[in-house]
PyMOL CGO cylinders between C-alpha atoms (Angstrom):
from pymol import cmd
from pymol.cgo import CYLINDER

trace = [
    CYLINDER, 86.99, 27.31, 90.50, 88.88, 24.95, 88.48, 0.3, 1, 1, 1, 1, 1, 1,
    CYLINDER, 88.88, 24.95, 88.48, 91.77, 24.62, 91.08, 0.3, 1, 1, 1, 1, 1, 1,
    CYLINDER, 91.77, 24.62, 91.08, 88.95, 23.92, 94.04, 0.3, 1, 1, 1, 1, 1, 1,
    CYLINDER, 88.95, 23.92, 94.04, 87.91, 20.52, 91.46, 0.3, 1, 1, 1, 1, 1, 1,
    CYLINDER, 87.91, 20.52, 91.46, 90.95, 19.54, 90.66, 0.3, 1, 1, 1, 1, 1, 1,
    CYLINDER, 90.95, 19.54, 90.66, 93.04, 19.63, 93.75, 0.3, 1, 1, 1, 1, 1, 1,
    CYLINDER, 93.04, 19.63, 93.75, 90.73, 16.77, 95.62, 0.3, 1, 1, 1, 1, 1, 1,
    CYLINDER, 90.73, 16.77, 95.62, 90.53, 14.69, 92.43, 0.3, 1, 1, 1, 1, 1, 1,
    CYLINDER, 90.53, 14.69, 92.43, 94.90, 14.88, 92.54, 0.3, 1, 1, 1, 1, 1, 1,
    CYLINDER, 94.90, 14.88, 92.54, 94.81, 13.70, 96.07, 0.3, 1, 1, 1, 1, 1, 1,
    CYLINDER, 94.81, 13.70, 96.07, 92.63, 10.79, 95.39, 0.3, 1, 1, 1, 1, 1, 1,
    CYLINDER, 92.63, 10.79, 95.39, 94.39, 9.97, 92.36, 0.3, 1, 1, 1, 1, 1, 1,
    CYLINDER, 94.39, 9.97, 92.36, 97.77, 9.94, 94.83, 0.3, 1, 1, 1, 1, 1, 1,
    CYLINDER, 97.77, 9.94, 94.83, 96.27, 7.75, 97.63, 0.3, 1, 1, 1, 1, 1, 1,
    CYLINDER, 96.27, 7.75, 97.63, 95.21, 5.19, 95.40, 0.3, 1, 1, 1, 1, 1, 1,
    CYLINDER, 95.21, 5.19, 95.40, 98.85, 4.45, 94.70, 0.3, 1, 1, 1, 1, 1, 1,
    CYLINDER, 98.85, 4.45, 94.70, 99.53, 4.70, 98.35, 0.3, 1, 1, 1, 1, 1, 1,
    CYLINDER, 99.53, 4.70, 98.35, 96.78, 1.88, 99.51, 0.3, 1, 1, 1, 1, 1, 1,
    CYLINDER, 96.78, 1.88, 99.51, 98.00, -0.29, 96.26, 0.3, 1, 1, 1, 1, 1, 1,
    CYLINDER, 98.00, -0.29, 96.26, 101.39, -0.80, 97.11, 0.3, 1, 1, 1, 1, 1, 1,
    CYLINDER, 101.39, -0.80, 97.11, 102.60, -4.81, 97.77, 0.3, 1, 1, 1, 1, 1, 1,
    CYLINDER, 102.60, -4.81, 97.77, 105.76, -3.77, 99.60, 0.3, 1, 1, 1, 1, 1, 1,
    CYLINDER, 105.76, -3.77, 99.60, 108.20, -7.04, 99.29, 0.3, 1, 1, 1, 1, 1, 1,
    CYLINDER, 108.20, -7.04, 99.29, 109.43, -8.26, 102.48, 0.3, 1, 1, 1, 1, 1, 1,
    CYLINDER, 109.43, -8.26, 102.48, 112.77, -10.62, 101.79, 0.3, 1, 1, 1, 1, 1, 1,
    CYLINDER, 112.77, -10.62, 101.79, 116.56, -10.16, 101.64, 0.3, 1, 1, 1, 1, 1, 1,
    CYLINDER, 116.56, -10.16, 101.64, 118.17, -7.45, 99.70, 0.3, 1, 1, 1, 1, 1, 1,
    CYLINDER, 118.17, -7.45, 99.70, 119.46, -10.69, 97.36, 0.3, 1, 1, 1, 1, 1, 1,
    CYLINDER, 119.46, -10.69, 97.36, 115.83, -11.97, 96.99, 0.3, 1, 1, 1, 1, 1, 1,
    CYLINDER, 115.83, -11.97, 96.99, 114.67, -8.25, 96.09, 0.3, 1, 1, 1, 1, 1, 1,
    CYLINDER, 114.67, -8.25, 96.09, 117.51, -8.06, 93.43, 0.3, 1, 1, 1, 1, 1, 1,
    CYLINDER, 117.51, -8.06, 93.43, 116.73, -11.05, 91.88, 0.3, 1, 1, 1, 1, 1, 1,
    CYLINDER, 116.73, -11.05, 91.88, 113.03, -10.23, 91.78, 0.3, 1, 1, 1, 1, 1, 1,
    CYLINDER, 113.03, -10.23, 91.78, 113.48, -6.71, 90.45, 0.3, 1, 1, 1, 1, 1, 1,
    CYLINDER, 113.48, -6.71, 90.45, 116.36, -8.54, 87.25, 0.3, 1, 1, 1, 1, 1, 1,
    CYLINDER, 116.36, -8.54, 87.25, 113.30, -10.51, 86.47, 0.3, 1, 1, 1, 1, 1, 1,
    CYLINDER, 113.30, -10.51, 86.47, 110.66, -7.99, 86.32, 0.3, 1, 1, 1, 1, 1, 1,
    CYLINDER, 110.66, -7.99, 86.32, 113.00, -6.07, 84.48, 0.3, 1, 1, 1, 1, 1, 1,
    CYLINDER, 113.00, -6.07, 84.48, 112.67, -3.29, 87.74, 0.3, 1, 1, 1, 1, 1, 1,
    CYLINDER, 112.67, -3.29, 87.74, 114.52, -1.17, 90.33, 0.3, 1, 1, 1, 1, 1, 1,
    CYLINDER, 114.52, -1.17, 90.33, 114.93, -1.55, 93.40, 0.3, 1, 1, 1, 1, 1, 1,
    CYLINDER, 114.93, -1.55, 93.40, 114.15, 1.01, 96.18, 0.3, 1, 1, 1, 1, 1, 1,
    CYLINDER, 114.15, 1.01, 96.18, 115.71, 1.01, 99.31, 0.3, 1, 1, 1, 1, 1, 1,
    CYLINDER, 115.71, 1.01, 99.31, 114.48, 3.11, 101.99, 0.3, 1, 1, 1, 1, 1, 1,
    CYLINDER, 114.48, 3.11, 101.99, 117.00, 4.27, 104.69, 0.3, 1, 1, 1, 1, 1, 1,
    CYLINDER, 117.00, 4.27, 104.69, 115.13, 5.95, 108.24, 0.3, 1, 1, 1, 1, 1, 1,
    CYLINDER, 115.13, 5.95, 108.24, 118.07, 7.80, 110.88, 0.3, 1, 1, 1, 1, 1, 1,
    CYLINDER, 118.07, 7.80, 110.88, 116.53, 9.11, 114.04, 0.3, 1, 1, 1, 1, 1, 1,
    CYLINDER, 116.53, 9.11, 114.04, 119.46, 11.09, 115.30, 0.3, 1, 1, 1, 1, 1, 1,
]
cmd.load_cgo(trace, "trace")
């Protein structure tokens, strides 16, 4: 019964993060710079369809 409560409250806790993002939209040098300051990482995403 436990698992049937918790399962929806996991998803909802996930697609909050989803919907909160602020994806940056600049150069690669721009993102670097941004990420040094904020003492970050940078993710880069790569997509091949193939």
């Amino acid at each position: 019964m436990k698992k049937l409560f918790v399962l929806p409250l996991f998803l909802i806790f996930l697609s909050s993060f989803a919907v909160s993002q602020n994806w940056f939209q600049g150069s690669l040098d721009d993102a670097v710079a941004k990420a040094k300051s904020e003492d970050k990482l940078v993710l880069i995403d790569f997509f091949s369809d193939g």
